[in-house]
C-alpha positions in Angstrom: 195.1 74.2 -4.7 194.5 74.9 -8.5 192.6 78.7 -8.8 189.4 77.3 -9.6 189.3 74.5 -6.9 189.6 77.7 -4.1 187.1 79.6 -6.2 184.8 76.2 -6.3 185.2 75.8 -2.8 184.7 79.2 -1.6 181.1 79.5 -3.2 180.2 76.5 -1.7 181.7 77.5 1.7 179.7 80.5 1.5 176.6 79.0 0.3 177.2 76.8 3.7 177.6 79.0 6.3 174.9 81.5 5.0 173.1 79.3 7.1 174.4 81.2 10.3 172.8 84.4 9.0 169.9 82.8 9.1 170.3 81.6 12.6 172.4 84.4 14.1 169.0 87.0 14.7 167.3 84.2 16.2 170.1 83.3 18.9 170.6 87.2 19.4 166.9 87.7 20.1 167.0 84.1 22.6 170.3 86.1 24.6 169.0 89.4 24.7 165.9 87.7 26.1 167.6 85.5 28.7 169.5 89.1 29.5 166.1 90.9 29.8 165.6 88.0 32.8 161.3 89.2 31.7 159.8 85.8 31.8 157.4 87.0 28.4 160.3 87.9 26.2 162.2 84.4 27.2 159.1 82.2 26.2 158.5 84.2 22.8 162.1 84.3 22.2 162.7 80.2 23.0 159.4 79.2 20.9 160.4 81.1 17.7 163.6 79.5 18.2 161.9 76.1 18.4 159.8 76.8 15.2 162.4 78.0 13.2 165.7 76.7 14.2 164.7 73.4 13.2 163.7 74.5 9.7 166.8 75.8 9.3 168.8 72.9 10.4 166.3 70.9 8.0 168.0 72.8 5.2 171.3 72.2 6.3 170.9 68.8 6.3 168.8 69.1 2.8 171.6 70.9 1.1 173.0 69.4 -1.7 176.4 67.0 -2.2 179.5 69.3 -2.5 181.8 68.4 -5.4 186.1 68.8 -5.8 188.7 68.2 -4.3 187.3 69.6 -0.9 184.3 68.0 -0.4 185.7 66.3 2.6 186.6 69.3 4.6 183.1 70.6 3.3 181.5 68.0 4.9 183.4 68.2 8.1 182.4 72.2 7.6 178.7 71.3 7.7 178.8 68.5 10.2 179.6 70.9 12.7 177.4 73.8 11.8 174.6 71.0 12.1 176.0 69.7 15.5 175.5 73.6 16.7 172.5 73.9 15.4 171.6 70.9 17.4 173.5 71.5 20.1 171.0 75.1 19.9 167.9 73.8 19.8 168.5 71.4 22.8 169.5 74.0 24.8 166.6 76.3 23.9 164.5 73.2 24.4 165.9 72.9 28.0 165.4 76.7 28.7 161.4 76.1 27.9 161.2 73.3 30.3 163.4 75.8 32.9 160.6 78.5 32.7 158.0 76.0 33.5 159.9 74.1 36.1 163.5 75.6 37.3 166.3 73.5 39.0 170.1 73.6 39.0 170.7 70.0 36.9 168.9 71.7 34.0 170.3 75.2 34.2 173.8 73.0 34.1 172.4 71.5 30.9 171.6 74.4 29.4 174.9 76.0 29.6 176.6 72.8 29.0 174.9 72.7 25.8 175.2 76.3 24.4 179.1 75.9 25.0 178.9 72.9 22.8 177.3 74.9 20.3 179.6 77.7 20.6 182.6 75.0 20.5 181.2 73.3 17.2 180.4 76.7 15.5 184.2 77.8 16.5 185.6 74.4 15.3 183.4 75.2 11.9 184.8 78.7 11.7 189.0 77.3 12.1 188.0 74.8 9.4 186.6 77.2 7.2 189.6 79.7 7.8 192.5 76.7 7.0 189.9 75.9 3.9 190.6 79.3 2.3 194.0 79.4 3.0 194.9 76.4 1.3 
């Protein structure tokens, strides 16, 4: 990869993923909370989640076309930080409807889906990796 392509692409990589700083205090305050097991901090912590996480994903999606030679694997990149981010908000979604009414099937879901997010935000992260080493 020519010099400035990897310099191109690494801007826009980091532009990308400065999306999971935005997220990352949020899903830090939703486990500490689930950790806590104090019914207060778990609704406060899942409804900021709800009214921010979305926002966030919104300006994922909103974020503009990438250009070069990597724009592909860009893509890919973002696809799966937006599939986590997804994957997120279902969960915390689920863990609302859990305070309000627990069961087993849900609890299931819940876990299913924040190991989906981990998976897609790990898949993300080996992308990003072979991007820069190219």
């Amino acid at each position: 990869m020519k010099e400035m392509d990897r310099i191109e692409s690494a801007m826009q990589l980091q532009s990308l993923l400065r999306v999971r700083d935005e997220a990352a205090p949020i899903i830090c305050r939703v486990s500490q909370a689930e950790g806590s097991g104090k019914w207060e901090l778990k609704f406060e912590a899942f409804w900021e989640a709800l009214g921010k996480l979305p926002l966030i994903l919104e300006h994922l999606k909103g974020a503009p076309q990438f250009e070069g030679d990597n724009r592909k694997e860009l893509s890919k990149i973002q696809q799966l930080e937006e599939k986590a981010i997804e994957a997120y908000i279902e969960s915390c979604e689920l863990n609302a409807e859990q305070l309000k009414d627990p069961n087993r099937f849900r609890q299931s879901k819940i876990v299913l889906k924040v190991s989906r997010a981990n998976g897609y935000w790990d898949a993300s992260a080996r992308k990003a990796i072979a991007l820069l080493r190219k």
